[in-house]
C-alpha positions in Angstrom: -60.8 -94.1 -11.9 -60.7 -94.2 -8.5 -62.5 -90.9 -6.2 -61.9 -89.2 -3.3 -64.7 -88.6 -0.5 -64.3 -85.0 -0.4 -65.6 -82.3 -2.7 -68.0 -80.0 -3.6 -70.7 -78.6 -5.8 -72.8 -76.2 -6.8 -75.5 -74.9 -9.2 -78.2 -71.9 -9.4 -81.4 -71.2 -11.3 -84.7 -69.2 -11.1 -88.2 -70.1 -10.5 -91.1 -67.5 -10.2 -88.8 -64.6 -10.0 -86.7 -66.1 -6.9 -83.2 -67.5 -7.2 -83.2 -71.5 -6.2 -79.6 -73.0 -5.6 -78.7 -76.3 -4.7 -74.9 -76.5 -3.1 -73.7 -80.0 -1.6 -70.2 -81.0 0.0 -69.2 -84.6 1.0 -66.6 -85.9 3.3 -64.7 -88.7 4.6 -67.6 -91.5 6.0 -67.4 -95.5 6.5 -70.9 -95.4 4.8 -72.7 -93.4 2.8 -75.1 -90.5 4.8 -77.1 -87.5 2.9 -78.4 -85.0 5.0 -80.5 -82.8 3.1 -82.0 -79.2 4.3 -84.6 -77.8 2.4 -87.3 -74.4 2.4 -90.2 -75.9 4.7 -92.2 -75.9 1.7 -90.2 -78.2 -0.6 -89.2 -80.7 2.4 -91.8 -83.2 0.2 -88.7 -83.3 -1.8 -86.1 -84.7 0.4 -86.7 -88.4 -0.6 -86.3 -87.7 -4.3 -83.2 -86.1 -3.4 -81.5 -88.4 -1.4 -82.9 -91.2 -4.1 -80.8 -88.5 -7.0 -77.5 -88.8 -4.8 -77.2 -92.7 -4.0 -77.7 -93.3 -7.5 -74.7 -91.0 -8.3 -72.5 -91.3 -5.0 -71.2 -94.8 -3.2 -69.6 -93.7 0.2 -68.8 -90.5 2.0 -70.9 -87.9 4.2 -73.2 -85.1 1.9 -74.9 -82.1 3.1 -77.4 -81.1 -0.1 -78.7 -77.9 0.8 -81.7 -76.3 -1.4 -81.6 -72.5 -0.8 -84.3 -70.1 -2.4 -84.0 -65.8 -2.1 -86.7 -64.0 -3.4 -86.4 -61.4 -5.9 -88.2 -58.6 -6.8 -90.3 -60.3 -9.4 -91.1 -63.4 -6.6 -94.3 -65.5 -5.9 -94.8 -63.0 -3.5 -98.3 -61.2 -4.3 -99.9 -58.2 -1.8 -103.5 -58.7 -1.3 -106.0 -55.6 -0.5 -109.2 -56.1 1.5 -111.6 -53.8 0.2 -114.5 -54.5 2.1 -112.0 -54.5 5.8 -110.6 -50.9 4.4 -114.1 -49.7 3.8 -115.3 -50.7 7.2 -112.3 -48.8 8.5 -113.0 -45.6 7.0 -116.8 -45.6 8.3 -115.3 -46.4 11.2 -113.2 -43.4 10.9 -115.8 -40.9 9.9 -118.3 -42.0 12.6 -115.6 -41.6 15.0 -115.1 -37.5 13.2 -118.2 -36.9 13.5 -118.7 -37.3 17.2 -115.7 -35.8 18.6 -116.8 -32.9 15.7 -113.9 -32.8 14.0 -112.4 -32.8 10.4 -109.4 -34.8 10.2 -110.1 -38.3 8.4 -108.3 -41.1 7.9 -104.9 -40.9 5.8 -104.1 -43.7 2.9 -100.3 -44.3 5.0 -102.7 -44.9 8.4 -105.5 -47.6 6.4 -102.3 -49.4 4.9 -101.0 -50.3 8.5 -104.2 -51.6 9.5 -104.2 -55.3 10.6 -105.5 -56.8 7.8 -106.1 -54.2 4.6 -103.1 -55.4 3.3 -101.7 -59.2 3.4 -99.0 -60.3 1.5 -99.1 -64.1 0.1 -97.0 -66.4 -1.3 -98.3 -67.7 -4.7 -98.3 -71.9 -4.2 -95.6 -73.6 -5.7 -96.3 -76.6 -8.4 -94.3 -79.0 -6.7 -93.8 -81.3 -10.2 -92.4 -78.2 -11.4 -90.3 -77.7 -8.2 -88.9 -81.4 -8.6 -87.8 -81.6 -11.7 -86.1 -78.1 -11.2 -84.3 -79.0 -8.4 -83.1 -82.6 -9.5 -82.2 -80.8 -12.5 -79.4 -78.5 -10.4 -78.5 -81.6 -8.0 -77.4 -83.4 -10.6 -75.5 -80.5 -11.9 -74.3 -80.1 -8.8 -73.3 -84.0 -8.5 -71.5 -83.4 -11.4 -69.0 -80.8 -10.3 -68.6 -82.6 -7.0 -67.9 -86.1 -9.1 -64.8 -84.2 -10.8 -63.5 -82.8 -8.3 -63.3 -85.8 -6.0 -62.3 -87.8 -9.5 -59.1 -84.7 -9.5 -58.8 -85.5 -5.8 -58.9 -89.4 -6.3 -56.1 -89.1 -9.3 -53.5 -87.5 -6.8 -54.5 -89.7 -4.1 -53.9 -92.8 -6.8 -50.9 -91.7 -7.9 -49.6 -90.8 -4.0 -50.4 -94.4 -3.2 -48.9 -95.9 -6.7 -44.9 -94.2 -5.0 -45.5 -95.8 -1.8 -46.2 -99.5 -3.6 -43.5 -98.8 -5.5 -41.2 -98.1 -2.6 -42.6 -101.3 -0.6 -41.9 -103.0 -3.8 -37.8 -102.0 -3.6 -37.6 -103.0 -0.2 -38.7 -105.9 -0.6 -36.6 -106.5 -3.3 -33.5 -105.6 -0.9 -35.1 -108.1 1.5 -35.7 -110.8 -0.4 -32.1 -110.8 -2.1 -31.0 -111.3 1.7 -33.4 -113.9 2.2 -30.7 -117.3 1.4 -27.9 -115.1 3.8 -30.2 -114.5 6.6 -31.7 -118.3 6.7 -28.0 -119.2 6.8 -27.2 -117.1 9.8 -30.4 -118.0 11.7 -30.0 -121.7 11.1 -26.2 -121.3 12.4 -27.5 -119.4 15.6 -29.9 -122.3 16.1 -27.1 -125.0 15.1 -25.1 -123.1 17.7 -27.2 -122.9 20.7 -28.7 -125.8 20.1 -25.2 -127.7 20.7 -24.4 -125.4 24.3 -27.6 -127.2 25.1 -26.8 -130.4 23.8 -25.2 -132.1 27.0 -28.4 -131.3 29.2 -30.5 -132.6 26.6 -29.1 -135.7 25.5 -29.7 -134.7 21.5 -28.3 -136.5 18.7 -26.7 -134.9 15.5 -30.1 -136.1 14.0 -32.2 -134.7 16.4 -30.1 -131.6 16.5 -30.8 -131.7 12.3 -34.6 -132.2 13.0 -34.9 -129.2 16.0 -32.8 -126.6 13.5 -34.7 -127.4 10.3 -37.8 -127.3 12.5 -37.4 -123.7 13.9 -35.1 -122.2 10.5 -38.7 -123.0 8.9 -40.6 -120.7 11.6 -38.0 -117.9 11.5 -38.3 -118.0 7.2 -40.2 -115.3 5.7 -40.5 -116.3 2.3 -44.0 -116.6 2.7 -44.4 -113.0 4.0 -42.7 -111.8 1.2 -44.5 -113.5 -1.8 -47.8 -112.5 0.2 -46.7 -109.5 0.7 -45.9 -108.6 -3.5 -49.1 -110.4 -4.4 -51.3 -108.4 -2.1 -49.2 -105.0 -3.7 -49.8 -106.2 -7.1 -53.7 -106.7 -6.0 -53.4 -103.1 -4.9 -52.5 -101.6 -8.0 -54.8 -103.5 -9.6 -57.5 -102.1 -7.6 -56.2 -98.4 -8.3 -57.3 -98.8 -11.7 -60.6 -99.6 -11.2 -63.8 -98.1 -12.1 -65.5 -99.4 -8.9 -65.9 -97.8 -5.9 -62.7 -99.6 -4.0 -62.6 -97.4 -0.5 -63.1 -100.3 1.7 -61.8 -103.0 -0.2 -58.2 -100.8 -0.4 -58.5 -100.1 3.5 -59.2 -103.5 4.2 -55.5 -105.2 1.7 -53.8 -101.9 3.9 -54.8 -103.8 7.0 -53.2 -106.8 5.8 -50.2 -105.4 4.4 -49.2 -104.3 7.7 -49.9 -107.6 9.2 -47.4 -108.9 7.1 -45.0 -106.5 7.1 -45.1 -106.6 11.4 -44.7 -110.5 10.9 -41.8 -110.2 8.9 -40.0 -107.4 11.7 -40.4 -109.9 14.4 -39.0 -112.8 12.5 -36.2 -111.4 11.2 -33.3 -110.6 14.0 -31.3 -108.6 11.5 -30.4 -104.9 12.0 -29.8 -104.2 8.3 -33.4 -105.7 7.6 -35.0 -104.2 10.5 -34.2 -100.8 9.5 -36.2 -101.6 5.9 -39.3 -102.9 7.9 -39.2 -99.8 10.1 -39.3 -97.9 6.7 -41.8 -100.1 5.1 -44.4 -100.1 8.1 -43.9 -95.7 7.7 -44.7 -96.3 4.5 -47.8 -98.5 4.8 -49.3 -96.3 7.5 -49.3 -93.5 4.9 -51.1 -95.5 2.7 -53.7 -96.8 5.1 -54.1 -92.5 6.0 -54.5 -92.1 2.5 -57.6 -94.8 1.3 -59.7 -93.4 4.8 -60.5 -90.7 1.8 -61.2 -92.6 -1.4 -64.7 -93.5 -2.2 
């Protein structure tokens, strides 16, 4: 089953009381890039990650991005310097005692002194951390992987019509094939005896010259390459492979042939078909830009 490039994905968990979530989206890319934003203290983890999604993903540009919100029940610890606190209430009463007064020092006043209370974040097992994390990417991967499979299906089945189309014309094409030889070789037959006085030709030469130039005008050739290279296409929409480039790359040629067959033929009825099947092609060359 062929996939698009684009999608998305998400998945949550806790770890020490804090809510962790890893959320990544792709899009359309030649290659495949990860960029991946993590807390500063996980950013050990970046290579694992981008190691998780090129086992999973081929082509396309992902953002991974590793959140984590503390809760009430976090890491986070507050830490109470007893010996600091006592120092600042000696402090305190020597400081009472000579400006002779009462007043001492409130509990709210030692709290908000630099350093009686320090909050700290407990340290993170980092094996614990990893296997958490890759544990939600490849969730994650997982929901992006069907929805660019959903996205690839429509996208296949899209480019499966257009075939089809090309396929019709060119059955209207090549049942005009024998007529339109006929015509050009009598153009060529033609012109070629208006010229014959100035050139001195004989009937056999004249034979040789029109067989000659009926063979470059014949698109046979681009016809039968042109259904083999559709019938390769389909093939390659049922593949399990990742088949992005190598659809991109028949679209390229499909349109070669189909722009050699509009400047060989010199018919308006035919022309009007080509002009129809190059729209078509250039909707399917839109079209595999996003599939995987």
């Amino acid at each position: 089953m062929i996939r698009s490039m684009t999608g998305f994905g998400k998945a949550s968990s806790e770890y020490n009381g804090d809510s962790v979530t890893v959320e990544l989206g792709s899009v359309n890319h030649r290659y495949l890039d990860c960029s991946v934003r993590t807390p500063y203290a996980w950013s050990a983890l970046d290579p694992v990650i981008k190691e998780t999604v090129r086992k999973r993903v081929a082509r396309g540009k992902l953002t991974v991005v590793v959140g984590r919100k503390h809760g009430a029940s976090s890491g986070l610890t507050v830490q109470f310097d007893h010996d600091l606190a006592g120092q600042y209430v000696s402090a305190a009463k020597e400081l009472g005692r000579l400006l002779d007064t009462n007043e001492t020092l409130s509990l709210n006043v030692l709290a908000q002194l630099d350093g009686v209370l320090r909050p700290e974040e407990r340290e993170d097992n980092l094996d614990e951390v990893e296997t958490l994390v890759v544990h939600l990417l490849t969730e994650a991967l997982e929901k992006l992987t069907r929805m660019r499979e959903t996205e690839g299906a429509a996208l296949g089945d899209e480019i499966r019509r257009r075939v089809a189309c090309l396929r019709d014309v060119l059955v209207v094409v090549e049942r005009r094939l024998p007529e339109l030889n006929e015509s050009y070789e009598k153009r060529l037959r033609t012109r070629i005896q208006e010229l014959k006085g100035d050139l001195s030709l004989t009937e056999e030469r004249i034979a040789i010259e029109v067989a000659l130039m009926a063979d470059k005008g014949d698109v046979t050739e681009e016809v039968v390459r042109l259904k083999a290279h559709l019938d390769h296409m389909l093939d390659l929409l049922e593949s399990a492979e990742p088949v992005g480039r190598r659809l991109d790359f028949l679209a390229q040629e499909i349109q070669r042939e189909v722009n050699t067959l509009g400047v060989k033929v010199r018919d308006g009825g035919v022309t009007k078909e080509v002009l129809r099947m190059k729209s078509e092609v250039e909707k399917i060359r839109e079209q595999v830009q996003n599939i995987e």
